[in-house]
Wavefront OBJ file of the C-alpha trace (Angstrom):
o trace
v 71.168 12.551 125.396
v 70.111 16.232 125.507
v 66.408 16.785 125.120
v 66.997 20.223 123.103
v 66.123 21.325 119.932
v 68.662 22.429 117.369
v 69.813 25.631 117.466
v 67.809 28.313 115.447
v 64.210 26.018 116.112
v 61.957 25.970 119.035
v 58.655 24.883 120.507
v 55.625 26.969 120.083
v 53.354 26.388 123.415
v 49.735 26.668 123.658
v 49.324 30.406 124.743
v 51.939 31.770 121.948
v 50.380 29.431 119.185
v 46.838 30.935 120.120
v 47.646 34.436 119.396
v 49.931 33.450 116.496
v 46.569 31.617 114.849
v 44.736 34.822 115.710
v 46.826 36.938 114.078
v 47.268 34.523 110.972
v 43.293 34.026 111.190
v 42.465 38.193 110.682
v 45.263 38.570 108.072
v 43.995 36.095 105.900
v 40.758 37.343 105.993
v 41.775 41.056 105.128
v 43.805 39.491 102.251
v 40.724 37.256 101.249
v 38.700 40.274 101.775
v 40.445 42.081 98.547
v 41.052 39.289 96.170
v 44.119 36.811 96.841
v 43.731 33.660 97.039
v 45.606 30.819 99.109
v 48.647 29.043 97.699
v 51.082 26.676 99.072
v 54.603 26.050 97.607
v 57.040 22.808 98.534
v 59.211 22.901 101.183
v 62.513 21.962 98.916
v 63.840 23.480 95.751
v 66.423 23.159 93.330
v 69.024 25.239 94.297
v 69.560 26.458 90.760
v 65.996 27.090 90.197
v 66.426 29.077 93.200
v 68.962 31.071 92.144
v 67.983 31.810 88.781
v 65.818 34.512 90.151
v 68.270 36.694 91.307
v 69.566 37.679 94.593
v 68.860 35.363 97.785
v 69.117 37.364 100.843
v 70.269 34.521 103.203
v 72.383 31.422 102.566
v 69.598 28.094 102.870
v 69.688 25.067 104.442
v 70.986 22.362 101.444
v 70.867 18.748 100.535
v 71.346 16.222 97.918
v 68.504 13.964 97.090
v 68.917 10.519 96.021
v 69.050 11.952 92.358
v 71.931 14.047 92.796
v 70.449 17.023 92.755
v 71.213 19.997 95.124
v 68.315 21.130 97.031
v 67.267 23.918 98.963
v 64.990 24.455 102.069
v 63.398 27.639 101.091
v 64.353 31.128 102.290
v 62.226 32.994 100.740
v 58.325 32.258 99.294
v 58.385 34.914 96.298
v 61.165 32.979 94.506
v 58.478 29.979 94.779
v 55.590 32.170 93.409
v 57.706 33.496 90.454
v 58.788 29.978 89.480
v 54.561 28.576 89.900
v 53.414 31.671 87.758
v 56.414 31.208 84.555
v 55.965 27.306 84.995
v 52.373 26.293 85.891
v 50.004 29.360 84.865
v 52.077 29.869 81.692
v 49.438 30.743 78.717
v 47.022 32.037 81.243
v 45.970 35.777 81.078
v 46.254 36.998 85.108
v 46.424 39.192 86.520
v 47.135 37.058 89.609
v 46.974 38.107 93.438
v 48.322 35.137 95.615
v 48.221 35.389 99.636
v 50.588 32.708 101.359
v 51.830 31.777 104.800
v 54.708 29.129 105.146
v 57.876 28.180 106.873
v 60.873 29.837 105.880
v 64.259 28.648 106.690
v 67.649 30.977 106.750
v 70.784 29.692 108.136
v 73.040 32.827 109.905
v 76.980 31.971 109.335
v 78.050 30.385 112.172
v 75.118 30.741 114.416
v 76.794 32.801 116.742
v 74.027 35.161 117.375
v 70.563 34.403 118.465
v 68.979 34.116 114.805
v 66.042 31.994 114.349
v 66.755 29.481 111.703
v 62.906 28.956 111.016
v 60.154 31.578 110.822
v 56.753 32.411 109.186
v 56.451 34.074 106.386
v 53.215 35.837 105.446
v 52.753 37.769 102.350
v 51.240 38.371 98.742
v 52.346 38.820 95.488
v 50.035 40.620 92.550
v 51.171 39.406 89.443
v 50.528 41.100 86.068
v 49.583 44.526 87.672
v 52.211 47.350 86.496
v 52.058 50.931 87.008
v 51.699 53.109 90.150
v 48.280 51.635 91.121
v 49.919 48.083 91.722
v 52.372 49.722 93.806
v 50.208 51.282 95.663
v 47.767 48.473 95.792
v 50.540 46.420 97.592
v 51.630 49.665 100.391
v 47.984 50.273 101.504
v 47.659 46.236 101.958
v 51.139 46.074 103.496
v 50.171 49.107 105.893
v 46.680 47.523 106.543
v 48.064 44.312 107.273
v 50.476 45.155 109.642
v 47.497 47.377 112.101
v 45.441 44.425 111.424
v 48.006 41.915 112.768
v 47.971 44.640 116.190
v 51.113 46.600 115.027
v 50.222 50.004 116.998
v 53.836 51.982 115.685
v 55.025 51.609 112.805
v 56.985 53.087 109.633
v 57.132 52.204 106.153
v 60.601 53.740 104.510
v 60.096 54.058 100.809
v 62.289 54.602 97.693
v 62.977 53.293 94.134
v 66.294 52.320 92.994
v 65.102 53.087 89.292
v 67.298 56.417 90.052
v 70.791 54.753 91.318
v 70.260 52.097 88.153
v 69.729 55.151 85.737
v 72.775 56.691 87.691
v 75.017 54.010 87.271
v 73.810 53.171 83.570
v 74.413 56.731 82.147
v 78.042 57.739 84.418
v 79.348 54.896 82.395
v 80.902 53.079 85.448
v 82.855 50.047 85.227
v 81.492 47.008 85.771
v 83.770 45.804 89.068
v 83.147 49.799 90.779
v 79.307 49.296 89.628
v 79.733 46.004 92.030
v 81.354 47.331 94.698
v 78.941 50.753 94.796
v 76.079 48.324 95.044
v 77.164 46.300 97.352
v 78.083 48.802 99.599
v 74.223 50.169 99.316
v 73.348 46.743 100.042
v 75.265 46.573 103.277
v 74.485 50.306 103.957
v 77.835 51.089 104.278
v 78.008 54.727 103.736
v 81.667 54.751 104.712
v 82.567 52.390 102.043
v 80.299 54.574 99.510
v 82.491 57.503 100.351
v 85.360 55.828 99.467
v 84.043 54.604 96.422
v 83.155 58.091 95.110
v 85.949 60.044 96.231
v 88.268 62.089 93.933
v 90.025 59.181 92.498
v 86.771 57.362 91.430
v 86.447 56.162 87.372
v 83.033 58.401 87.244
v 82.714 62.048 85.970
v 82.607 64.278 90.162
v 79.310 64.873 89.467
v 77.588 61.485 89.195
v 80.071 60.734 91.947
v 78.619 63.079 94.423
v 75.078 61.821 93.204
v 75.886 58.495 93.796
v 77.375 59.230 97.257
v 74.449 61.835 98.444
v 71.574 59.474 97.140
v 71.157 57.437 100.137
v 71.567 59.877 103.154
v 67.939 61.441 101.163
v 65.073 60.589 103.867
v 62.211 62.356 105.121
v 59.032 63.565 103.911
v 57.284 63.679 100.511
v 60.334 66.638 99.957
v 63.221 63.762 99.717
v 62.000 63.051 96.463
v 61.783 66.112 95.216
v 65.085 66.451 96.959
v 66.279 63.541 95.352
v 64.568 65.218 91.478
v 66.983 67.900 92.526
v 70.276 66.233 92.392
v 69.695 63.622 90.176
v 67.276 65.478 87.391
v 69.676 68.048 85.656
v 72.098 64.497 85.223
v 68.922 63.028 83.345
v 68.749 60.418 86.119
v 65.547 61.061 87.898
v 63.838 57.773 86.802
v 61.185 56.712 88.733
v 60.624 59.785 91.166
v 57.530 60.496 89.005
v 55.711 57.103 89.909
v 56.829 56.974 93.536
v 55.189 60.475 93.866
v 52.148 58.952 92.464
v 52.284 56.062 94.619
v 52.588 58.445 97.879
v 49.515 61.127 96.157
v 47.589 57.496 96.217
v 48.197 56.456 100.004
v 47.827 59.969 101.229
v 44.300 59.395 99.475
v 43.820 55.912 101.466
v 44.825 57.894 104.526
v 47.915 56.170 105.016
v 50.637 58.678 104.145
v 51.274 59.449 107.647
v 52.834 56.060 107.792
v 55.434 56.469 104.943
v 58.722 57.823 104.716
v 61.035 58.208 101.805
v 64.391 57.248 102.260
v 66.813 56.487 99.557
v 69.034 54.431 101.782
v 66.907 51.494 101.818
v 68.318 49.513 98.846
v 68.692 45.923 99.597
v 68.469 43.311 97.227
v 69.119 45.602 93.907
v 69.179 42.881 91.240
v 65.891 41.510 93.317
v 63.784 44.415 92.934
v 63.332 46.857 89.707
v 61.193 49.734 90.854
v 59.367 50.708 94.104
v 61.512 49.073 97.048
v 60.299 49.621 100.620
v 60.542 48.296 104.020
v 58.741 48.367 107.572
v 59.786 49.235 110.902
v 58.935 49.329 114.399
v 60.345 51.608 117.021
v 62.507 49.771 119.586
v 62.360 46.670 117.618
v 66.283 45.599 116.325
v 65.472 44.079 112.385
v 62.602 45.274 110.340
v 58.789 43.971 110.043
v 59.060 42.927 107.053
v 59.361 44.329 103.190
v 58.654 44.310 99.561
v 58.575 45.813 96.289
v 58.489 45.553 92.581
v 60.227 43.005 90.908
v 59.544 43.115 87.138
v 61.929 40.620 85.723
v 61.794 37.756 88.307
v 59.268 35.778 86.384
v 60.478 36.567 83.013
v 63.843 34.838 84.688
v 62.058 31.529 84.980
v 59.963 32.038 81.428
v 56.918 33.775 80.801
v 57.565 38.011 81.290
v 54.814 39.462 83.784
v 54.960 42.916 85.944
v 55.182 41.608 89.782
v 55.090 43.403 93.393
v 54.297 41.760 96.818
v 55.748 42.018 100.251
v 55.901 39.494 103.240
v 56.546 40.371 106.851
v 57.129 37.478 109.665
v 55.107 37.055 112.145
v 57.652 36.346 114.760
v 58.262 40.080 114.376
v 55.070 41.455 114.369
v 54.605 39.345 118.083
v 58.015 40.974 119.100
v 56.792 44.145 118.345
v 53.430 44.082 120.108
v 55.484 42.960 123.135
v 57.978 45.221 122.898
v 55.124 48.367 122.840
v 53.426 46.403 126.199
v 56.686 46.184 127.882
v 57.155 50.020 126.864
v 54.412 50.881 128.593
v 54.593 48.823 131.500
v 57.925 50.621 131.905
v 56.512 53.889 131.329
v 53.861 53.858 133.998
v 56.127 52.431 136.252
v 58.878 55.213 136.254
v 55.542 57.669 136.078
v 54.738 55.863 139.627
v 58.245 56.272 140.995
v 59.421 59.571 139.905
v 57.929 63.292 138.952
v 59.950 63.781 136.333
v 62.289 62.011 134.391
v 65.602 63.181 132.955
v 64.269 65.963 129.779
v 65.306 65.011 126.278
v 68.169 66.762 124.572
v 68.677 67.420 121.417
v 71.585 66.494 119.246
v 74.046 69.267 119.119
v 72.035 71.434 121.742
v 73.052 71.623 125.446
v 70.087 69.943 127.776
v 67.946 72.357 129.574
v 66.673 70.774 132.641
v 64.750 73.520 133.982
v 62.497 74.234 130.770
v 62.592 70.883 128.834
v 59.859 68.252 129.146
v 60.093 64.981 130.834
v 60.891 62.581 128.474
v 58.271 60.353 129.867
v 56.193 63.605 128.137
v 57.901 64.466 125.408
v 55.514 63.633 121.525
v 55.749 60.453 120.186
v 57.206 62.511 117.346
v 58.592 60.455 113.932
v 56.914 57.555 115.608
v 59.990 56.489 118.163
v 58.467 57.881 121.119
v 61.004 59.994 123.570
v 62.826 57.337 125.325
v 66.811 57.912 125.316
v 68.930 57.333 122.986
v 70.567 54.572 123.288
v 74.580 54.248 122.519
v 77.096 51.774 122.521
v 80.722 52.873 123.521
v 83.568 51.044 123.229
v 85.998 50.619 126.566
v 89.840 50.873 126.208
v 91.816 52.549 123.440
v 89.098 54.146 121.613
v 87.091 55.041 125.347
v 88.684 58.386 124.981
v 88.125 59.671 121.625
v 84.895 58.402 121.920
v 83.694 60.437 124.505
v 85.535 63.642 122.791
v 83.365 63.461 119.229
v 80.166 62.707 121.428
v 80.856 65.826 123.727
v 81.473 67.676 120.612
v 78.459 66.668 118.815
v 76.234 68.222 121.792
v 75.520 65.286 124.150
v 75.987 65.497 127.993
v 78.999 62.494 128.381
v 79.048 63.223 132.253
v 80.687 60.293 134.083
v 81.364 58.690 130.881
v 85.049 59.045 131.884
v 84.630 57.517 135.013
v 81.643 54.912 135.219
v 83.184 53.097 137.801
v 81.520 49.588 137.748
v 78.237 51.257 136.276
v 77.584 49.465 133.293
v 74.764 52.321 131.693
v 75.465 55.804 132.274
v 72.036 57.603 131.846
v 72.013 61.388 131.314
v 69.457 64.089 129.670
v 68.541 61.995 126.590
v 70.787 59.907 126.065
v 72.061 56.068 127.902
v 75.450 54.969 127.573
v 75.833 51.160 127.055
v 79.838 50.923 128.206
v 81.019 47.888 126.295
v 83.990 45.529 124.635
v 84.711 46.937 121.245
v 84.041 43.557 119.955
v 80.725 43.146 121.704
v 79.517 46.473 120.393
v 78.469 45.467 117.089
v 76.194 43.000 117.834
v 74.593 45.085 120.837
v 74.004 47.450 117.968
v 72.544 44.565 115.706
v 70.169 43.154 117.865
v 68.765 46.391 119.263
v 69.809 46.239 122.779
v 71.537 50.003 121.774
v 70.808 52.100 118.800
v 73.614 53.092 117.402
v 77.236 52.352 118.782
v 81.240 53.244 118.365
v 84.238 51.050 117.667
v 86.905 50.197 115.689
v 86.336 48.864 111.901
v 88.349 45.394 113.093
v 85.579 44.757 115.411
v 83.191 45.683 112.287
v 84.763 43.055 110.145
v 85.264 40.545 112.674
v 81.485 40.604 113.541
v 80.015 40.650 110.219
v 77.047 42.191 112.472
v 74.147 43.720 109.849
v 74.522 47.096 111.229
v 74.618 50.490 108.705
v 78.176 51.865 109.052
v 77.820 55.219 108.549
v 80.595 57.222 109.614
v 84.906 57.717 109.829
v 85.534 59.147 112.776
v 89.462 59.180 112.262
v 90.373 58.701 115.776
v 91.990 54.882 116.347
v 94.100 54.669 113.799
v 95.845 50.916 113.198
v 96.745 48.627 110.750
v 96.340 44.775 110.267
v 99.253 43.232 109.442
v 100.621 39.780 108.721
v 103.942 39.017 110.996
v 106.448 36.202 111.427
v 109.729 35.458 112.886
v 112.651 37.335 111.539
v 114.664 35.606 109.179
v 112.155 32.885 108.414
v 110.128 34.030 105.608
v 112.499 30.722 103.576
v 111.193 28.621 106.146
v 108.086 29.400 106.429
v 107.542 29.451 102.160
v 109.426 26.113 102.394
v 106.918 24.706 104.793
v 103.676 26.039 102.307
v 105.353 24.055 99.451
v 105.907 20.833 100.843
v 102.704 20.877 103.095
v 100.348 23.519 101.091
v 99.617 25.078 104.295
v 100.740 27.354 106.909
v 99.310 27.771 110.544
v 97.937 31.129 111.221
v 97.636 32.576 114.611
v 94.747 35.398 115.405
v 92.157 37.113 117.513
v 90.547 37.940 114.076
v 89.782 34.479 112.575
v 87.306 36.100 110.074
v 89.398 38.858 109.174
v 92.845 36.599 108.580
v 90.520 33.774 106.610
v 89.204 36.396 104.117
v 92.427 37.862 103.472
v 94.458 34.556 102.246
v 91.206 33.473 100.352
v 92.007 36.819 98.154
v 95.090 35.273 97.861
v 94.631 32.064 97.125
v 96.280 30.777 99.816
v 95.213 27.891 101.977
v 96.251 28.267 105.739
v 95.109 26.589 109.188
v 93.560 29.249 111.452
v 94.090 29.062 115.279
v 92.261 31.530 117.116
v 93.656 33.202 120.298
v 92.402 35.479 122.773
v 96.078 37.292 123.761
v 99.288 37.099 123.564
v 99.538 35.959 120.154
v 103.102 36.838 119.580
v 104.234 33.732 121.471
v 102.363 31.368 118.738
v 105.240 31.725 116.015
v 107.789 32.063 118.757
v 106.642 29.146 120.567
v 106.395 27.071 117.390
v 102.480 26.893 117.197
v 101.776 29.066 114.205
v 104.295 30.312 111.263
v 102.336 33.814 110.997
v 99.968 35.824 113.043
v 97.339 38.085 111.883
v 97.204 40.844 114.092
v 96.308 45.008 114.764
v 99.295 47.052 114.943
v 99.723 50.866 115.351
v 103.274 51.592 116.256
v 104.877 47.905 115.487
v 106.649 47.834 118.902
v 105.499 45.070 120.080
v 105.803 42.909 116.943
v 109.624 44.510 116.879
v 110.241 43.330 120.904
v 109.618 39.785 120.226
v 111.540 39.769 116.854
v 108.401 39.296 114.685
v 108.438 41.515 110.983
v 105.537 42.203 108.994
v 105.375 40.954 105.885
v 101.962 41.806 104.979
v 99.148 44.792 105.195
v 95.706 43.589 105.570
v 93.985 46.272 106.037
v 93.818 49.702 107.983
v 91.353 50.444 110.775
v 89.668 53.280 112.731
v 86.575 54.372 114.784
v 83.951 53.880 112.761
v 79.861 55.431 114.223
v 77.497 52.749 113.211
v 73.761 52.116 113.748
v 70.897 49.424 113.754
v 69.016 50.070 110.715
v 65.272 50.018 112.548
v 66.770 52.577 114.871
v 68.490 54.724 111.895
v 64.965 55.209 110.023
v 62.785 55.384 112.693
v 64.370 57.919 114.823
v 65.996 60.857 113.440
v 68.534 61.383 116.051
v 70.613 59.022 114.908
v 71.224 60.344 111.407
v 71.296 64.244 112.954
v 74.325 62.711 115.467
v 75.549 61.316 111.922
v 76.232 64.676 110.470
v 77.830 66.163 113.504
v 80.174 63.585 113.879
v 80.532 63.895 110.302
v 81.261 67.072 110.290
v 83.419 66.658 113.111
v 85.930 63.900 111.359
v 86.116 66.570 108.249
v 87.468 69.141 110.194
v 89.965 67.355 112.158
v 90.911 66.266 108.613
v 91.720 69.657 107.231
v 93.459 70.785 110.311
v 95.737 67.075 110.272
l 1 2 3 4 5 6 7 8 9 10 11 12 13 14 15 16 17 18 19 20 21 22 23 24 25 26 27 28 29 30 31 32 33 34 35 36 37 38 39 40 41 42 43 44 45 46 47 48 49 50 51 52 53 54 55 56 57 58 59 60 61 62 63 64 65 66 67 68 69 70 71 72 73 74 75 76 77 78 79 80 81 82 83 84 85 86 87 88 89 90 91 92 93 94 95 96 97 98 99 100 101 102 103 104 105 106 107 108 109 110 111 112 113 114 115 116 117 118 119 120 121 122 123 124 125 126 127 128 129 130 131 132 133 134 135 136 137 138 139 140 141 142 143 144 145 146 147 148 149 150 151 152 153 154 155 156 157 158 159 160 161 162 163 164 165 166 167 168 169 170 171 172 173 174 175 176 177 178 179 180 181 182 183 184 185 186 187 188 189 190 191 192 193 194 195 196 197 198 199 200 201 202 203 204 205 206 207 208 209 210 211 212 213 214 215 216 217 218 219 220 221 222 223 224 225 226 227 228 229 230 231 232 233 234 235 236 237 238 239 240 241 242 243 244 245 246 247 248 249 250 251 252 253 254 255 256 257 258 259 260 261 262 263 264 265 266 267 268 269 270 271 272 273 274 275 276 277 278 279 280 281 282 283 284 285 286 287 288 289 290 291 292 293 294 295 296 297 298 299 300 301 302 303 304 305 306 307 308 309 310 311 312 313 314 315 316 317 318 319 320 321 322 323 324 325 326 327 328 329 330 331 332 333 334 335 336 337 338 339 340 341 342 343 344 345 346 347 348 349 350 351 352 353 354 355 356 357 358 359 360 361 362 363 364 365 366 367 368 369 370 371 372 373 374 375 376 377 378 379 380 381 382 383 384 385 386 387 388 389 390 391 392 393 394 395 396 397 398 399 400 401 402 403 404 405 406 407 408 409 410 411 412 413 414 415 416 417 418 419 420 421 422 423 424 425 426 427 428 429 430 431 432 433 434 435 436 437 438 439 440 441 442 443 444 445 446 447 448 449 450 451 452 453 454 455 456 457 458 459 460 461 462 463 464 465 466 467 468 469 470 471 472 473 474 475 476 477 478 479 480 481 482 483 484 485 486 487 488 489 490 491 492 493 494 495 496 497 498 499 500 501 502 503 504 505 506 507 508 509 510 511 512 513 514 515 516 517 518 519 520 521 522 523 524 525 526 527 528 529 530 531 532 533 534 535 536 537 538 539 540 541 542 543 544 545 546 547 548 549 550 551 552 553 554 555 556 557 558 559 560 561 562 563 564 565 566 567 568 569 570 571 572 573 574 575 576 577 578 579 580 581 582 583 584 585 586
């Protein structure tokens, strides 16, 4: 028998748990300190009550009881708290401010990351407090908490999705494109938004360019009056009134410094109702933690009360101190071993060695520091275009073209992570590179929670659906008298989700290469695979009977890197503008 634990859980030793009570010891007291007081919720819930108040982020561990009922290890504490305050304080006047720290439990699809299935959750929730002063209440507390806990860097990204819901309330959008626009700012998928509001859309243009503009809004206290500007003469600027309250209130705490509006952060829309928000660290891959207002949660589960908290884990906040110690650790050491480092270039500049800083020197500006950017790009097909849109955009891609066995190719600002096109997405997701380049297959096949955010048009191929010629009788024959077909594929994710739009019940075997010889050797009817010329599907006497879906180069990013350093979102626009013009000229 393997001594191990399960996958997702682990052992917390002596040193570890002695810093993680000291940090859990000084937060509670600053919570204590102003007002909330210590509740505990049950490890299990009904999985209906849990979903009756509104979006779960993550799918929970579940379990039948001896009753028959469905239960649910709990994902999420503010679901809990919302459920307590309709249920048990029902009659009683609040206001409420609760402070909690528990066990939260998330189960990743397939566990084929390194996720941690079980983590602590620390947070509060002020119940019956509406208006800007609640929302502020809960920022300073959220900002305090996290320098209290020893978070040195940090940034708080801010918005309110009061303006897309008045947006998509007054266009008059149709209930299935309303979906679909959402859950694109959900996933921050700005391609996908594109799409969505491009000429053909069912909206009026102008509401269509809102929509699409909204989240790429970030920046100082001016993104909102930014945002006032596109959205206001459509009657749509709900909200942007009490979020620059909220902001004249922190810069009065002395804690504006630390926010940052950006409309992009929109996660968990039928969650939250007003103020949304979100913290990050530099260099570290997911965020802190986040919160918001969430007005109709309790009303959900019966009595109607105004609500805002946040909650932050404090695996994260450990991650983050160590990342900062291992920063500098690195720092001093290349300060030790070399006069100057390689300078810092700018996006869309050419590097000047001889008058730029070291980077080891250059500001901690927008709280990222100087070190390179970090990018993944793809080997193979796409290797070439690649390095073309990056050269155009302004960075140095010397020896990109040639690495050799170099795995990192560092120049002026900028390290090249040279990887698989299927490995770069979850390099990207887990912050070992900041932002990365490959094909939308790889995107889908991942299912990595990276922001896609643009079409770089280069790559061009199809998915397709093939089998032998002449046995499309056969092969139907075979689905009616068995009710299922054997499906060959690299892209078991991709193939599974496109027959369960059909309806369509099929057995997937997943290949590596060479899957052509799986119908022709009589292991699979059908493949699933990426074709852009069909010559090799038409050399072994396979037709395609189906599109799946098209694919190109897509420039994608970890979200922590995306709104903490604004490199990433200035390389954004020039590849951006980049794709448009090769466009026109195609």
């Amino acid at each position: 028998m393997d001594m191990v634990t399960p996958a997702g859980f682990r052992d917390v030793l002596a040193q570890e748990a002695q810093e993680r009570e000291r940090i859990s010891f000084d937060v509670r007291d600053l919570f204590s300190s102003r007002g909330y007081a210590p509740i505990e919720t049950p490890t299990l819930e009904v999985m209906d009550v849990m979903r009756a108040g509104g979006h779960m982020t993550a799918a929970p561990f579940k379990f039948f009881d001896s009753q028959g009922d469905l239960l649910a290890m709990r994902p999420d504490v503010t679901l809990q708290v919302a459920r307590m305050c309709a249920t048990r304080l029902a009659g009683q006047p609040g206001p409420f401010r609760f402070r909690y720290q528990q066990r939260v439990f998330r189960e990743a699809e397939g566990q084929m990351r390194a996720t941690a299935r079980e983590v602590t959750q620390i947070g509060v929730e002020c119940i019956g407090v509406s208006g800007v002063e609640g929302d502020a209440e809960v920022l300073q507390l959220f900002c305090e908490a996290l320098q209290t806990a020893g978070v040195g860097d940090f940034t708080i990204s801010v918005a309110t999705v009061s303006v897309l819901d008045a947006l998509l309330t007054t266009c008059g959008a149709p209930d299935e494109w309303r979906r679909e626009v959402l859950s694109a700012y959900h996933a921050s998928n700005f391609v996908e938004l594109d799409a969505l509001t491009s000429e053909e859309c069912p909206i009026p243009p102008v509401f269509a360019m809102a929509v699409r503009a909204l989240p790429r809004i970030r920046g100082g206290r001016g993104a909102i009056e930014e945002a006032r500007a596109l959205v206001g003469p459509l009657g749509c600027a709900a909200g942007l009134d009490d979020l620059t309250c909220v902001c004249d209130l922190l810069d009065k705490a002395g804690i504006g410094e630390r926010i940052s509006i950006d409309f992009s952060v929109m996660s968990s829309f039928d969650y939250y109702t007003g103020i949304v928000f979100e913290a990050y660290a530099p260099g570290l891959g997911s965020p802190l933690g986040s919160g918001g207002r969430y007005d109709n949660m309790v009303g959900a589960y019966g009595q109607d009360r105004p609500a805002a908290g946040f909650a932050f884990f404090l695996e994260q906040v450990m991650a983050s101190n160590s990342a900062v110690l291992r920063t500098a650790e690195q720092a001093g050491a290349e300060t030790q071993s070399s006069a100057g480092s390689c300078p810092s270039a700018e996006v869309g500049q050419s590097s000047a060695p001889d008058h730029a800083s070291p980077a080891s020197a250059q500001p901690a500006a927008d709280g990222f520091g100087a070190r390179p950017l970090r990018i993944a790009v793809p080997k193979g097909a796409l290797n070439p275009g690649a390095i073309e849109v990056l050269a155009a955009a302004g960075l140095d891609t010397t020896g990109l073209d040639n690495p050799g066995r170099q795995l990192i190719i560092s120049n002026p600002g900028v390290d090249y992570v040279i990887v698989r096109p299927t490995d770069a997405p979850v390099f990207v997701e887990l912050g070992a590179a900041d932002c990365g380049i490959c094909g939308k297959d790889s995107l889908l096949e991942a299912d990595a929670e990276v922001m896609e955010l643009v079409d770089l048009r280069f790559g061009g191929c199809r998915f397709v659906v093939a089998e032998p010629a002449g046995a499309r009788e056969a092969v139907e024959e075979r689905y009616r008298r068995l009710g299922s077909i054997r499906v060959a594929t690299k892209y078991p994710r991709i193939a599974a989700a496109h027959y369960a739009k059909q309806g369509m019940q099929v057995d997937i075997v997943k290949l590596h290469g060479n899957i052509e010889l799986a119908p022709l050797t009589g292991m699979a009817e059908r493949i699933v695979d990426i074709t852009a010329t069909g010559t090799t599907l038409r050399e072994n006497n396979l037709v395609v009977v189906e599109d799946v879906l098209p694919s190109t180069a897509r420039f994608f990013a970890n979200a922590c890197s995306f709104r903490t350093d604004p490199r990433i979102a200035k390389l954004a626009r020039a590849l951006a503008a980049r794709a448009v013009s090769d466009k026109k000229e195609n």
